[in-house]
C-alpha positions as a printed NumPy array, in Angstrom:
array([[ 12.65 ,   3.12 ,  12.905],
       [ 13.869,   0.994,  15.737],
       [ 12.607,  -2.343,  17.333],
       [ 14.604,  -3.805,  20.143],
       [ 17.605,  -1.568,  20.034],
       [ 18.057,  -2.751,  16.382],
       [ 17.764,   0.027,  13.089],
       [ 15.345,  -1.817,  10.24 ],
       [ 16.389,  -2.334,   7.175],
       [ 13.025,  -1.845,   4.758],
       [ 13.048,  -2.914,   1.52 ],
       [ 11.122,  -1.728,  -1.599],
       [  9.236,  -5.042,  -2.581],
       [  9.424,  -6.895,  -6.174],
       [  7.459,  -5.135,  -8.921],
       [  5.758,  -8.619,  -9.338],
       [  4.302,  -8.521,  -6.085],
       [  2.899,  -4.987,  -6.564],
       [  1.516,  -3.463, -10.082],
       [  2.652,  -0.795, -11.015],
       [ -1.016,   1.402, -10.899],
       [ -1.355,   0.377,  -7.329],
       [ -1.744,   3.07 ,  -4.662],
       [  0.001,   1.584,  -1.777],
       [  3.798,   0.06 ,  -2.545],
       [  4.896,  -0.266,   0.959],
       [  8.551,  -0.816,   2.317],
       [  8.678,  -3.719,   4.829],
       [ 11.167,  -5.083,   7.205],
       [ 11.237,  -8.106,   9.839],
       [ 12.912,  -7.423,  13.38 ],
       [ 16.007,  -9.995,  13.994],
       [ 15.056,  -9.921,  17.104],
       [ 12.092, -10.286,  17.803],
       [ 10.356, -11.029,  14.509],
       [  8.094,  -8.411,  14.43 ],
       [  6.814,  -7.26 ,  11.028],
       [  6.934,  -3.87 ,   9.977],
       [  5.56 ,  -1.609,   6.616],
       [  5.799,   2.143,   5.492],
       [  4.993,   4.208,   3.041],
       [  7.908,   5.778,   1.25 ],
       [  7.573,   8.877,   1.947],
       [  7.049,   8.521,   5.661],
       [  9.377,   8.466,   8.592],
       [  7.131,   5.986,  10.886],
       [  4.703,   3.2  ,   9.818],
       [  2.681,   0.327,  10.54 ],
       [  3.971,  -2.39 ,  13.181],
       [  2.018,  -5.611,  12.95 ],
       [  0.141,  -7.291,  16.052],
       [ -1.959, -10.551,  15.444],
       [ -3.583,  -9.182,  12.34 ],
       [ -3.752,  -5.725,  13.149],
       [ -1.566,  -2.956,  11.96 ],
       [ -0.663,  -0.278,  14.518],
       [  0.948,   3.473,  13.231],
       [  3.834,   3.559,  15.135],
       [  3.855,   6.833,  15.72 ],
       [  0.875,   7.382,  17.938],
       [ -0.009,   3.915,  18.377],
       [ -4.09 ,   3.664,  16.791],
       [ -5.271,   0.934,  14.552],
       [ -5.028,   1.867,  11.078],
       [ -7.651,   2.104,   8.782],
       [ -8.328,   1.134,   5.019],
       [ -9.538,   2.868,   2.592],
       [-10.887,   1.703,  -0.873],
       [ -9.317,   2.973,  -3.965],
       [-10.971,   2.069,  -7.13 ],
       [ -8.617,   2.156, -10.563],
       [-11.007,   2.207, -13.068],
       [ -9.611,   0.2  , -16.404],
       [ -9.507,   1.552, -19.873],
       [-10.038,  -1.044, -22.372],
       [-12.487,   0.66 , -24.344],
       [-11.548,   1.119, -28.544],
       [-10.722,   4.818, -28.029],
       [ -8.01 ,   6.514, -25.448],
       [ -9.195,   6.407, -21.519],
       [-12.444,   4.762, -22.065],
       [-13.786,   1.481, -20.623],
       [-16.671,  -0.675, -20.012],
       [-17.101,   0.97 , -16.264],
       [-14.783,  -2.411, -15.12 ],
       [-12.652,  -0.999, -11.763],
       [-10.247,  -3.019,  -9.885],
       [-10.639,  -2.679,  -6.163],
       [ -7.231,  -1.838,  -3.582],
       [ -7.46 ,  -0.848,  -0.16 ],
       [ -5.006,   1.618,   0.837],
       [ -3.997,   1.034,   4.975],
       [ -3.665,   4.762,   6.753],
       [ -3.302,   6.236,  10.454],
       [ -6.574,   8.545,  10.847],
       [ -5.282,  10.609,  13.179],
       [ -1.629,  10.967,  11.197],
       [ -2.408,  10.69 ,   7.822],
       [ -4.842,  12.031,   5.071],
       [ -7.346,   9.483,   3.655],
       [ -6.101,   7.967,   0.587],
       [ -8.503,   9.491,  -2.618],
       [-10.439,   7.538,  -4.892],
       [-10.525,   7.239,  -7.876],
       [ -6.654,   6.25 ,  -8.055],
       [ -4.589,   5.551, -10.694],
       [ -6.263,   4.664, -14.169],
       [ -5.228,   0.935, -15.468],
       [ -4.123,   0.657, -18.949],
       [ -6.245,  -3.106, -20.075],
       [ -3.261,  -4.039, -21.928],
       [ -0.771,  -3.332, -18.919],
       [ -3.183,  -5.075, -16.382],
       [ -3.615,  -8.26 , -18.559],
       [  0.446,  -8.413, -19.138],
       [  0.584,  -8.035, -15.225],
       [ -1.337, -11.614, -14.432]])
């Protein structure tokens, strides 16, 4: 992707900043020029550009939408079991571009989660 005649460089942000169970782990970059942000998925070519506090797909130009996906986290006394506690991420995604994220995502491990905080 391009903004103002420049290539952007996206980077893959800190595993602090992002869990490891989460969903969405998006690449962003910053136009030199202009200052624009940007984020993407991955696995995907285009992404979201950022105006005000709106994301934009920047291949067809909609809003994007979010989509809750609900981890559900095992800390129950035998393997994959809990007390029904779910931790709550919302997933950004073009709806005319992209499939809507599923739920439930990823299960968290309780010890994990806590060693995450």
């Amino acid at each position: 992707m391009d903004c103002c005649g420049r290539p952007l460089e996206f980077k893959k942000l800190p595993e602090l900043l992002i869990p490891a169970w989460r969903s969405y782990k998006p690449r962003v970059a910053v136009c030199p020029v202009c200052k624009t942000y940007y984020e993407k998925k991955p696995y995907r070519k285009t992404g979201y550009k950022q105006q005000g506090n709106i994301l934009f797909c920047t291949f067809d130009g909609d809003g994007v939408e979010w989509a809750r996906v609900d981890h559900p986290i095992h800390n129950g006394s035998s393997p994959d079991s809990g007390d029904g506690q779910v931790e709550y991420e919302l997933v950004p995604y073009c709806a005319m571009c992209e499939n809507k994220p599923i739920s439930p995502g990823q299960p968290i491990d309780a010890k994990m989660w806590v060693d995450e905080l």
